[in-house]
VEXBA-9833 format. One record per residue (C-alpha): residue in three letters; z, y, x. Coordinates in steps of 0.2 Angstrom, whole numbers, padded with zeros to 4 digits, always signed. Layout:
<atoms>
ALAZYX...
</atoms>
This chain:
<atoms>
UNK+0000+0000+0000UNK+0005+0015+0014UNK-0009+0009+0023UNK-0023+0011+0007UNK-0015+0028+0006UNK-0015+0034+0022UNK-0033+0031+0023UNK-0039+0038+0009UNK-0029+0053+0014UNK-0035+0052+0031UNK-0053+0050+0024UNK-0051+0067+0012UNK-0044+0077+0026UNK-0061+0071+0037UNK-0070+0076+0021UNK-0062+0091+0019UNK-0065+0096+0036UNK-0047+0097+0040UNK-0042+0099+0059UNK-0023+0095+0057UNK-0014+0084+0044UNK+0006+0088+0042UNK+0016+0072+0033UNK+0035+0074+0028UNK+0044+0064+0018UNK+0047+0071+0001UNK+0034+0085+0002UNK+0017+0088-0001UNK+0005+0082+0015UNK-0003+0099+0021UNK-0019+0100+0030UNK-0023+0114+0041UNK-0042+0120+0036UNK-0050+0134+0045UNK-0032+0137+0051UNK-0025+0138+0033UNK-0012+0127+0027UNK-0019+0119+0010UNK-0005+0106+0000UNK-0012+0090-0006UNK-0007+0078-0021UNK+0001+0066-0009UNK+0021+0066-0008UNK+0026+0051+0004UNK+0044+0045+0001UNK+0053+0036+0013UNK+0046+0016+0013UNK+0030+0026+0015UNK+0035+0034+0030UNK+0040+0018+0037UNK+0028+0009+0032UNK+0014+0019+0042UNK+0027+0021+0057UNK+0025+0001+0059UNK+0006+0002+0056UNK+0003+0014+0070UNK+0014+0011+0083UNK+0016-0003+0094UNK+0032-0013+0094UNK+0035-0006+0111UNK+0029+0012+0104UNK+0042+0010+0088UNK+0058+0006+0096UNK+0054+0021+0109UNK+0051+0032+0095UNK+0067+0026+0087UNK+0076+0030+0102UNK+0069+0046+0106UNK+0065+0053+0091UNK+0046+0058+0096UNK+0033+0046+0101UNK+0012+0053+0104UNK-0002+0040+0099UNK-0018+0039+0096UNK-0024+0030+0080UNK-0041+0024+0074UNK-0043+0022+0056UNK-0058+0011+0050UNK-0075+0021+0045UNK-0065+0038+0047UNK-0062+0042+0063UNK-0049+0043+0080UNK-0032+0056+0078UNK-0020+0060+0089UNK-0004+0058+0083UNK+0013+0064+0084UNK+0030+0055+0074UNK+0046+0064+0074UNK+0062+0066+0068UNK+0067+0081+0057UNK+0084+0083+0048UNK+0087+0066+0049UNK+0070+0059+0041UNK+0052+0055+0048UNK+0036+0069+0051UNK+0021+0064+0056UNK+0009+0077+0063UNK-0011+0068+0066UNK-0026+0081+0074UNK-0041+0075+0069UNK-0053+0070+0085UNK-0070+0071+0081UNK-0080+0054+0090UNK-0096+0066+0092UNK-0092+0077+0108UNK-0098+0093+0109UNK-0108+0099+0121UNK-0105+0117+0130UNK-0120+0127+0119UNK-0112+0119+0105UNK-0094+0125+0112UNK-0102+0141+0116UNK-0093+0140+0134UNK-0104+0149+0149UNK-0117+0140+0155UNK-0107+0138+0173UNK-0095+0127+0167UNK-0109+0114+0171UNK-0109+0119+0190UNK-0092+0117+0192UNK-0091+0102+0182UNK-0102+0093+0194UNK-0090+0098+0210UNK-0090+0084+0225UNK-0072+0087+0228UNK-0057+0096+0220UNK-0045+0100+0207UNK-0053+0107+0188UNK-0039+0113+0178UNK-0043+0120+0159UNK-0028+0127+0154UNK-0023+0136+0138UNK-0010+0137+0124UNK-0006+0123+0111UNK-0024+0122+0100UNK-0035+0131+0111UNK-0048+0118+0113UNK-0043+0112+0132UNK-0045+0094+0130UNK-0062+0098+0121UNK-0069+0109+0136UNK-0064+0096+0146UNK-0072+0080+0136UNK-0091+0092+0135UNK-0088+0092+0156UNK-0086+0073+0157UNK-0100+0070+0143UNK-0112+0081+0155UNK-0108+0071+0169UNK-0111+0056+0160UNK-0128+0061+0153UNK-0134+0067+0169UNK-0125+0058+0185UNK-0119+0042+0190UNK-0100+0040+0192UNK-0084+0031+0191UNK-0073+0042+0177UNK-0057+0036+0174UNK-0045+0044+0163UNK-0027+0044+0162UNK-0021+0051+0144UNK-0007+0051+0133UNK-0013+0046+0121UNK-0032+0043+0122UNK-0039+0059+0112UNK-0061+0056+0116UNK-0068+0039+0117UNK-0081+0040+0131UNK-0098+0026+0128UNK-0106+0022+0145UNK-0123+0032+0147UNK-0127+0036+0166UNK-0107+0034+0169UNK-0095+0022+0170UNK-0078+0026+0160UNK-0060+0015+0160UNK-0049+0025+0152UNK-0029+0022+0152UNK-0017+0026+0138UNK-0002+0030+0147UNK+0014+0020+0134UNK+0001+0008+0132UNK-0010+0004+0148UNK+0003+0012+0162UNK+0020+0016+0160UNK+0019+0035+0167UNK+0006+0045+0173UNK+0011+0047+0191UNK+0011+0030+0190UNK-0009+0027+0186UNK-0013+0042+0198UNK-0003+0029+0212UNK-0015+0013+0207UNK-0032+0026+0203UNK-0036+0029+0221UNK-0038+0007+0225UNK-0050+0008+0208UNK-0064+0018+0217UNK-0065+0030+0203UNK-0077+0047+0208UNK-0069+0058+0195UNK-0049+0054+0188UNK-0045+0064+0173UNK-0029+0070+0168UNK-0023+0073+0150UNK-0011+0084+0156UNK-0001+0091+0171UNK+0016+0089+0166UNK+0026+0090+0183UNK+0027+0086+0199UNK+0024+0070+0202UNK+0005+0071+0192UNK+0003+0086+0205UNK+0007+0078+0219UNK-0004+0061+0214UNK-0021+0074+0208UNK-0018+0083+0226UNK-0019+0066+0235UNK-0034+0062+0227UNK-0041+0079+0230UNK-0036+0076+0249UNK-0047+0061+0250UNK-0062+0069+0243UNK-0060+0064+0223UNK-0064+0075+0208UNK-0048+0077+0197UNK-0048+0087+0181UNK-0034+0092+0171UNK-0025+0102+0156UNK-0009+0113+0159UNK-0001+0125+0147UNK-0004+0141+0153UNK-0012+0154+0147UNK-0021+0162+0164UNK-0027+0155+0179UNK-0012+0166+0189UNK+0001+0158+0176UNK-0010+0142+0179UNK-0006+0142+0200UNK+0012+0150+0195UNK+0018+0134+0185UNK+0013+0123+0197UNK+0022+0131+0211UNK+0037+0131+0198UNK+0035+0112+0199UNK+0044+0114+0217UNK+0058+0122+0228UNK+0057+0137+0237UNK+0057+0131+0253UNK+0042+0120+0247UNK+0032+0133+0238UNK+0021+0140+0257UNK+0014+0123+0259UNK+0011+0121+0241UNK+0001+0137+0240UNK-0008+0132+0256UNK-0013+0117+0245UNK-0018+0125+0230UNK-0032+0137+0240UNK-0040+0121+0250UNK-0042+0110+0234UNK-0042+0120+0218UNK-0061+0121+0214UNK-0058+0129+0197UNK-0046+0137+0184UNK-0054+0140+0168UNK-0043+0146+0155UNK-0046+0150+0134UNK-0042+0158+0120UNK-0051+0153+0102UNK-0057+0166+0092UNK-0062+0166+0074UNK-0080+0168+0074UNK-0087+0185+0066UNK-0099+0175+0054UNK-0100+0157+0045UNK-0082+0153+0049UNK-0076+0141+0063UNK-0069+0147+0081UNK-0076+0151+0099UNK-0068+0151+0114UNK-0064+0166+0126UNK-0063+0159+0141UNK-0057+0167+0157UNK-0065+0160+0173UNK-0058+0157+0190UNK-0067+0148+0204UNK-0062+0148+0222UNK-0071+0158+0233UNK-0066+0165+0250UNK-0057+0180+0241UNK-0047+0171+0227UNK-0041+0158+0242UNK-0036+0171+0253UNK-0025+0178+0237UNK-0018+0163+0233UNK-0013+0157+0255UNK-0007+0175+0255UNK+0005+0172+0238UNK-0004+0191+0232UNK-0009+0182+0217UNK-0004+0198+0203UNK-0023+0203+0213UNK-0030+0187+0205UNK-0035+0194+0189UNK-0044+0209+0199UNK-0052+0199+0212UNK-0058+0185+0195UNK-0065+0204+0186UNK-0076+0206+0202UNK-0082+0188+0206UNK-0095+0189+0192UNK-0109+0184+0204UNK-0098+0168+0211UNK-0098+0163+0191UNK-0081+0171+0187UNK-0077+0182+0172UNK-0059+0189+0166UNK-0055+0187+0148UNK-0060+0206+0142UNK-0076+0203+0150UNK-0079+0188+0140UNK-0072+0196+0125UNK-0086+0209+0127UNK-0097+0199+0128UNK-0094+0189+0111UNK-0094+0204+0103UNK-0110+0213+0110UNK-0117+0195+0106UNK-0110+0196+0088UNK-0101+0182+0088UNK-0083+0190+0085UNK-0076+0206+0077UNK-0070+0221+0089UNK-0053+0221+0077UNK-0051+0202+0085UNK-0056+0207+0100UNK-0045+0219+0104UNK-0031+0210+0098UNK-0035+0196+0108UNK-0038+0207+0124UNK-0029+0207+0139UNK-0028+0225+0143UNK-0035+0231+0126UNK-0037+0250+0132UNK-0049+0245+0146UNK-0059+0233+0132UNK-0059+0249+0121UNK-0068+0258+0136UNK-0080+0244+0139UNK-0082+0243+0120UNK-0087+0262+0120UNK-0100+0259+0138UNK-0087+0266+0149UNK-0082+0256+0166UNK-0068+0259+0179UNK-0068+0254+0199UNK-0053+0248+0205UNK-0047+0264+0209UNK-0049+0271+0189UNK-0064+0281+0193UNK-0079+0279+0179UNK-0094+0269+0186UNK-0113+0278+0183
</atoms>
Protein backbone atom coordinates (compact mmCIF):
# COMPACT_ATOMS: atom_id res chain seq x y z
CA UNK A 1 0.00 0.00 0.00
CA UNK A 2 2.79 2.90 1.05
CA UNK A 3 4.54 1.72 -1.86
CA UNK A 4 1.49 2.10 -4.53
CA UNK A 5 1.12 5.64 -2.90
CA UNK A 6 4.48 6.83 -2.91
CA UNK A 7 4.65 6.12 -6.56
CA UNK A 8 1.80 7.54 -7.81
CA UNK A 9 2.71 10.51 -5.83
CA UNK A 10 6.27 10.45 -7.04
CA UNK A 11 4.72 10.02 -10.59
CA UNK A 12 2.40 13.36 -10.14
CA UNK A 13 5.13 15.36 -8.86
CA UNK A 14 7.37 14.28 -12.29
CA UNK A 15 4.17 15.28 -14.01
CA UNK A 16 3.74 18.26 -12.47
CA UNK A 17 7.16 19.19 -13.06
CA UNK A 18 8.06 19.42 -9.43
CA UNK A 19 11.89 19.75 -8.44
CA UNK A 20 11.36 19.01 -4.69
CA UNK A 21 8.80 16.78 -2.84
CA UNK A 22 8.44 17.66 1.18
CA UNK A 23 6.57 14.35 3.13
CA UNK A 24 5.56 14.84 6.93
CA UNK A 25 3.62 12.86 8.85
CA UNK A 26 0.23 14.11 9.46
CA UNK A 27 0.36 16.95 6.85
CA UNK A 28 -0.14 17.57 3.47
CA UNK A 29 3.07 16.39 0.96
CA UNK A 30 4.24 19.78 -0.66
CA UNK A 31 6.02 19.91 -3.82
CA UNK A 32 8.23 22.81 -4.60
CA UNK A 33 7.24 24.01 -8.46
CA UNK A 34 8.99 26.72 -9.95
CA UNK A 35 10.15 27.39 -6.34
CA UNK A 36 6.66 27.63 -5.05
CA UNK A 37 5.49 25.40 -2.39
CA UNK A 38 2.03 23.70 -3.77
CA UNK A 39 0.08 21.15 -1.08
CA UNK A 40 -1.12 18.00 -2.44
CA UNK A 41 -4.21 15.65 -1.39
CA UNK A 42 -1.84 13.25 0.28
CA UNK A 43 -1.51 13.27 4.19
CA UNK A 44 0.87 10.16 5.25
CA UNK A 45 0.18 9.02 8.78
CA UNK A 46 2.58 7.12 10.60
CA UNK A 47 2.51 3.27 9.18
CA UNK A 48 3.04 5.12 5.98
CA UNK A 49 6.07 6.89 6.94
CA UNK A 50 7.47 3.62 8.00
CA UNK A 51 6.37 1.86 5.66
CA UNK A 52 8.40 3.73 2.72
CA UNK A 53 11.37 4.22 5.31
CA UNK A 54 11.82 0.18 4.96
CA UNK A 55 11.12 0.31 1.27
CA UNK A 56 13.97 2.87 0.63
CA UNK A 57 16.62 2.27 2.83
CA UNK A 58 18.81 -0.61 3.21
CA UNK A 59 18.77 -2.59 6.46
CA UNK A 60 22.10 -1.21 7.07
CA UNK A 61 20.79 2.34 5.89
CA UNK A 62 17.61 1.92 8.48
CA UNK A 63 19.28 1.27 11.50
CA UNK A 64 21.74 4.30 10.76
CA UNK A 65 19.09 6.42 10.13
CA UNK A 66 17.30 5.18 13.49
CA UNK A 67 20.41 6.06 15.13
CA UNK A 68 21.23 9.12 13.71
CA UNK A 69 18.15 10.59 12.98
CA UNK A 70 19.12 11.59 9.19
CA UNK A 71 20.25 9.30 6.64
CA UNK A 72 20.83 10.51 2.36
CA UNK A 73 19.83 8.08 -0.44
CA UNK A 74 19.14 7.89 -3.58
CA UNK A 75 16.09 5.91 -4.80
CA UNK A 76 14.73 4.80 -8.23
CA UNK A 77 11.21 4.40 -8.61
CA UNK A 78 9.96 2.15 -11.67
CA UNK A 79 8.98 4.19 -14.98
CA UNK A 80 9.40 7.66 -12.98
CA UNK A 81 12.65 8.44 -12.32
CA UNK A 82 16.03 8.69 -9.76
CA UNK A 83 15.54 11.21 -6.44
CA UNK A 84 17.73 12.04 -4.02
CA UNK A 85 16.58 11.62 -0.84
CA UNK A 86 16.77 12.87 2.62
CA UNK A 87 14.82 11.05 6.04
CA UNK A 88 14.89 12.82 9.14
CA UNK A 89 13.62 13.30 12.35
CA UNK A 90 11.45 16.27 13.44
CA UNK A 91 9.60 16.66 16.81
CA UNK A 92 9.88 13.27 17.42
CA UNK A 93 8.12 11.83 14.04
CA UNK A 94 9.64 10.92 10.47
CA UNK A 95 10.11 13.84 7.27
CA UNK A 96 11.24 12.83 4.21
CA UNK A 97 12.63 15.46 1.72
CA UNK A 98 13.21 13.66 -2.19
CA UNK A 99 14.70 16.21 -5.24
CA UNK A 100 13.83 14.93 -8.30
CA UNK A 101 16.91 13.90 -10.69
CA UNK A 102 16.25 14.13 -14.09
CA UNK A 103 17.96 10.87 -15.95
CA UNK A 104 18.48 13.17 -19.22
CA UNK A 105 21.64 15.48 -18.34
CA UNK A 106 21.88 18.70 -19.66
CA UNK A 107 24.29 19.88 -21.63
CA UNK A 108 26.05 23.45 -20.99
CA UNK A 109 23.86 25.46 -23.92
CA UNK A 110 20.94 23.74 -22.48
CA UNK A 111 22.39 24.96 -18.89
CA UNK A 112 23.23 28.16 -20.35
CA UNK A 113 26.74 28.04 -18.61
CA UNK A 114 29.71 29.78 -20.89
CA UNK A 115 30.98 28.07 -23.42
CA UNK A 116 34.55 27.64 -21.33
CA UNK A 117 33.45 25.30 -19.09
CA UNK A 118 34.13 22.79 -21.85
CA UNK A 119 38.02 23.88 -21.71
CA UNK A 120 38.40 23.44 -18.38
CA UNK A 121 36.35 20.32 -18.13
CA UNK A 122 38.88 18.56 -20.37
CA UNK A 123 41.96 19.57 -18.02
CA UNK A 124 45.04 16.84 -17.99
CA UNK A 125 45.50 17.36 -14.33
CA UNK A 126 44.01 19.17 -11.41
CA UNK A 127 41.41 19.94 -8.99
CA UNK A 128 37.69 21.47 -10.67
CA UNK A 129 35.62 22.69 -7.70
CA UNK A 130 31.79 24.05 -8.64
CA UNK A 131 30.72 25.46 -5.60
CA UNK A 132 27.60 27.11 -4.51
CA UNK A 133 24.84 27.33 -2.09
CA UNK A 134 22.19 24.55 -1.26
CA UNK A 135 20.09 24.33 -4.79
CA UNK A 136 22.28 26.16 -7.06
CA UNK A 137 22.57 23.59 -9.55
CA UNK A 138 26.50 22.36 -8.63
CA UNK A 139 26.07 18.82 -9.02
CA UNK A 140 24.14 19.63 -12.30
CA UNK A 141 27.18 21.71 -13.85
CA UNK A 142 29.13 19.13 -12.81
CA UNK A 143 27.29 15.92 -14.35
CA UNK A 144 27.07 18.45 -18.20
CA UNK A 145 31.19 18.36 -17.59
CA UNK A 146 31.32 14.69 -17.12
CA UNK A 147 28.59 13.96 -19.90
CA UNK A 148 31.06 16.16 -22.30
CA UNK A 149 33.74 14.23 -21.63
CA UNK A 150 32.00 11.14 -22.17
CA UNK A 151 30.62 12.16 -25.50
CA UNK A 152 33.86 13.41 -26.84
CA UNK A 153 36.98 11.52 -24.99
CA UNK A 154 38.06 8.36 -23.76
CA UNK A 155 38.48 8.06 -20.04
CA UNK A 156 38.16 6.18 -16.70
CA UNK A 157 35.38 8.38 -14.61
CA UNK A 158 34.78 7.11 -11.31
CA UNK A 159 32.59 8.84 -9.00
CA UNK A 160 32.39 8.86 -5.49
CA UNK A 161 28.85 10.29 -4.25
CA UNK A 162 26.58 10.29 -1.44
CA UNK A 163 24.11 9.16 -2.61
CA UNK A 164 24.48 8.53 -6.41
CA UNK A 165 22.48 11.77 -7.77
CA UNK A 166 23.28 11.21 -12.24
CA UNK A 167 23.38 7.79 -13.51
CA UNK A 168 26.21 8.06 -16.13
CA UNK A 169 25.61 5.29 -19.58
CA UNK A 170 28.98 4.46 -21.15
CA UNK A 171 29.41 6.32 -24.52
CA UNK A 172 33.25 7.11 -25.37
CA UNK A 173 33.90 6.88 -21.41
CA UNK A 174 33.92 4.49 -19.05
CA UNK A 175 31.97 5.22 -15.57
CA UNK A 176 32.06 3.06 -11.99
CA UNK A 177 30.49 5.07 -9.74
CA UNK A 178 30.50 4.41 -5.82
CA UNK A 179 27.70 5.23 -3.49
CA UNK A 180 29.41 5.97 -0.36
CA UNK A 181 26.86 4.08 2.72
CA UNK A 182 26.39 1.54 0.12
CA UNK A 183 29.58 0.72 -1.94
CA UNK A 184 32.41 2.49 0.52
CA UNK A 185 32.10 3.18 4.07
CA UNK A 186 33.34 6.97 3.71
CA UNK A 187 34.55 9.06 1.24
CA UNK A 188 38.25 9.47 2.13
CA UNK A 189 37.95 6.09 2.14
CA UNK A 190 37.22 5.44 -1.73
CA UNK A 191 39.53 8.32 -2.67
CA UNK A 192 42.45 5.78 -0.50
CA UNK A 193 41.39 2.70 -3.10
CA UNK A 194 40.57 5.28 -6.48
CA UNK A 195 44.11 5.71 -7.11
CA UNK A 196 44.93 1.45 -7.55
CA UNK A 197 41.66 1.55 -9.93
CA UNK A 198 43.50 3.52 -12.84
CA UNK A 199 40.69 6.03 -12.97
CA UNK A 200 41.57 9.45 -15.34
CA UNK A 201 38.91 11.60 -13.77
CA UNK A 202 37.69 10.87 -9.86
CA UNK A 203 34.64 12.84 -8.99
CA UNK A 204 33.63 13.94 -5.83
CA UNK A 205 30.02 14.57 -4.63
CA UNK A 206 31.13 16.89 -2.11
CA UNK A 207 34.20 18.24 -0.10
CA UNK A 208 33.28 17.75 3.14
CA UNK A 209 36.55 17.92 5.12
CA UNK A 210 39.89 17.16 5.36
CA UNK A 211 40.38 14.09 4.79
CA UNK A 212 38.42 14.22 0.97
CA UNK A 213 40.92 17.11 0.64
CA UNK A 214 43.87 15.61 1.40
CA UNK A 215 42.83 12.22 -0.76
CA UNK A 216 41.69 14.90 -4.13
CA UNK A 217 45.21 16.67 -3.61
CA UNK A 218 47.04 13.23 -3.87
CA UNK A 219 45.39 12.37 -6.81
CA UNK A 220 46.02 15.71 -8.12
CA UNK A 221 49.83 15.28 -7.18
CA UNK A 222 49.96 12.19 -9.32
CA UNK A 223 48.54 13.74 -12.36
CA UNK A 224 44.67 12.71 -11.99
CA UNK A 225 41.59 14.98 -12.76
CA UNK A 226 39.37 15.36 -9.69
CA UNK A 227 36.11 17.41 -9.62
CA UNK A 228 34.25 18.33 -6.84
CA UNK A 229 31.23 20.44 -5.01
CA UNK A 230 31.81 22.65 -1.81
CA UNK A 231 29.31 24.99 -0.11
CA UNK A 232 30.51 28.21 -0.86
CA UNK A 233 29.32 30.90 -2.48
CA UNK A 234 32.77 32.37 -4.14
CA UNK A 235 35.77 31.05 -5.48
CA UNK A 236 37.71 33.19 -2.49
CA UNK A 237 35.26 31.67 0.21
CA UNK A 238 35.85 28.49 -1.91
CA UNK A 239 40.05 28.48 -1.15
CA UNK A 240 38.91 29.93 2.49
CA UNK A 241 36.99 26.80 3.53
CA UNK A 242 39.35 24.53 2.50
CA UNK A 243 42.27 26.19 4.32
CA UNK A 244 39.68 26.17 7.48
CA UNK A 245 39.86 22.46 6.99
CA UNK A 246 43.36 22.84 8.81
CA UNK A 247 45.69 24.34 11.57
CA UNK A 248 47.34 27.45 11.45
CA UNK A 249 50.53 26.14 11.46
CA UNK A 250 49.49 23.99 8.33
CA UNK A 251 47.66 26.64 6.38
CA UNK A 252 51.33 27.91 4.25
CA UNK A 253 51.79 24.65 2.82
CA UNK A 254 48.13 24.20 2.16
CA UNK A 255 47.93 27.40 0.24
CA UNK A 256 51.19 26.36 -1.69
CA UNK A 257 49.09 23.34 -2.57
CA UNK A 258 46.01 24.93 -3.65
CA UNK A 259 48.08 27.36 -6.39
CA UNK A 260 50.06 24.28 -7.95
CA UNK A 261 46.82 22.03 -8.34
CA UNK A 262 43.61 24.00 -8.48
CA UNK A 263 42.72 24.25 -12.16
CA UNK A 264 39.39 25.82 -11.68
CA UNK A 265 36.80 27.37 -9.13
CA UNK A 266 33.52 27.94 -10.83
CA UNK A 267 30.96 29.20 -8.52
CA UNK A 268 26.88 29.94 -9.18
CA UNK A 269 23.93 31.52 -8.35
CA UNK A 270 20.46 30.54 -10.19
CA UNK A 271 18.46 33.10 -11.49
CA UNK A 272 14.79 33.26 -12.35
CA UNK A 273 14.76 33.66 -16.07
CA UNK A 274 13.11 36.92 -17.40
CA UNK A 275 10.74 35.05 -19.87
CA UNK A 276 9.07 31.37 -19.94
CA UNK A 277 9.79 30.52 -16.50
CA UNK A 278 12.63 28.29 -15.27
CA UNK A 279 16.22 29.49 -13.83
CA UNK A 280 19.72 30.13 -15.17
CA UNK A 281 22.76 30.16 -13.61
CA UNK A 282 25.15 33.28 -12.86
CA UNK A 283 28.24 31.75 -12.64
CA UNK A 284 31.40 33.32 -11.33
CA UNK A 285 34.65 31.95 -13.03
CA UNK A 286 38.05 31.48 -11.53
CA UNK A 287 40.86 29.55 -13.43
CA UNK A 288 44.42 29.52 -12.35
CA UNK A 289 46.57 31.63 -14.25
CA UNK A 290 49.99 32.98 -13.11
CA UNK A 291 48.19 36.01 -11.41
CA UNK A 292 45.38 34.10 -9.36
CA UNK A 293 48.45 31.65 -8.20
CA UNK A 294 50.65 34.22 -7.25
CA UNK A 295 47.39 35.66 -5.07
CA UNK A 296 46.59 32.67 -3.52
CA UNK A 297 50.96 31.34 -2.51
CA UNK A 298 50.97 35.04 -1.39
CA UNK A 299 47.54 34.50 0.99
CA UNK A 300 46.39 38.15 -0.76
CA UNK A 301 43.38 36.38 -1.81
CA UNK A 302 40.67 39.57 -0.90
CA UNK A 303 42.61 40.66 -4.68
CA UNK A 304 41.06 37.35 -6.01
CA UNK A 305 37.70 38.82 -7.00
CA UNK A 306 39.71 41.81 -8.79
CA UNK A 307 42.44 39.71 -10.33
CA UNK A 308 39.02 37.07 -11.67
CA UNK A 309 37.24 40.85 -13.07
CA UNK A 310 40.40 41.29 -15.14
CA UNK A 311 41.19 37.65 -16.46
CA UNK A 312 38.33 37.87 -19.03
CA UNK A 313 40.85 36.80 -21.73
CA UNK A 314 42.22 33.67 -19.57
CA UNK A 315 38.17 32.59 -19.57
CA UNK A 316 37.38 34.14 -16.13
CA UNK A 317 34.40 36.43 -15.31
CA UNK A 318 33.15 37.83 -11.78
CA UNK A 319 29.51 37.39 -10.99
CA UNK A 320 28.40 41.10 -11.93
CA UNK A 321 29.92 40.55 -15.19
CA UNK A 322 27.90 37.51 -15.78
CA UNK A 323 24.99 39.17 -14.42
CA UNK A 324 25.33 41.84 -17.29
CA UNK A 325 25.66 39.73 -19.45
CA UNK A 326 22.27 37.81 -18.78
CA UNK A 327 20.66 40.86 -18.79
CA UNK A 328 22.01 42.64 -22.08
CA UNK A 329 21.18 38.95 -23.35
CA UNK A 330 17.57 39.29 -21.94
CA UNK A 331 17.67 36.36 -20.16
CA UNK A 332 16.99 38.01 -16.57
CA UNK A 333 15.39 41.25 -15.15
CA UNK A 334 17.87 44.27 -13.99
CA UNK A 335 15.50 44.12 -10.65
CA UNK A 336 17.01 40.32 -10.20
CA UNK A 337 20.05 41.31 -11.19
CA UNK A 338 20.84 43.73 -9.01
CA UNK A 339 19.69 42.03 -6.13
CA UNK A 340 21.55 39.20 -6.91
CA UNK A 341 24.87 41.37 -7.56
CA UNK A 342 27.90 41.33 -5.71
CA UNK A 343 28.66 45.00 -5.59
CA UNK A 344 25.21 46.30 -6.92
CA UNK A 345 26.39 50.06 -7.32
CA UNK A 346 29.18 48.92 -9.74
CA UNK A 347 26.42 46.52 -11.84
CA UNK A 348 24.18 49.74 -11.82
CA UNK A 349 27.13 51.50 -13.52
CA UNK A 350 27.78 48.81 -16.01
CA UNK A 351 23.97 48.60 -16.46
CA UNK A 352 24.07 52.48 -17.47
CA UNK A 353 27.50 51.77 -20.10
CA UNK A 354 29.76 53.17 -17.32
CA UNK A 355 33.18 51.28 -16.34
CA UNK A 356 35.80 51.84 -13.56
CA UNK A 357 39.71 50.81 -13.64
CA UNK A 358 40.94 49.54 -10.62
CA UNK A 359 41.86 52.74 -9.35
CA UNK A 360 37.78 54.22 -9.80
CA UNK A 361 38.63 56.13 -12.87
CA UNK A 362 35.77 55.75 -15.85
CA UNK A 363 37.15 53.70 -18.73
CA UNK A 364 36.59 55.63 -22.56
Amino acid sequence: MGENMLHDMLDMAVSSKASDVHIKEGHSVTLRIEGSLVDTDYVPDSDFMKAIIRGMASPEQEKRYYESGDLDLSFVAENVGRFRVNIHRQRGSHGITMRHVKSNIMNFEQLGVPGVLEQIAEAPRGIIIVCGTTGSGKSTTLAAMLEHLNLKHRRHILTIEDPIEYEFFDKQSIFEQREVGLDTPTFSSALIHALRQDPDIIMVGEMRDRQSFEGALQAADTGHVVMTTLHSTTASQAINRILDFFSKGEQDSIREALALNIKAIIAQRLMPRAFGGGVIPAVEIMINSPIIRKLIQENRLDKLAQAIEGGREDGMQSFNQSLLTLVNEGQISEEDALIAATNPEALKMNLQGIFLNTDNQILG
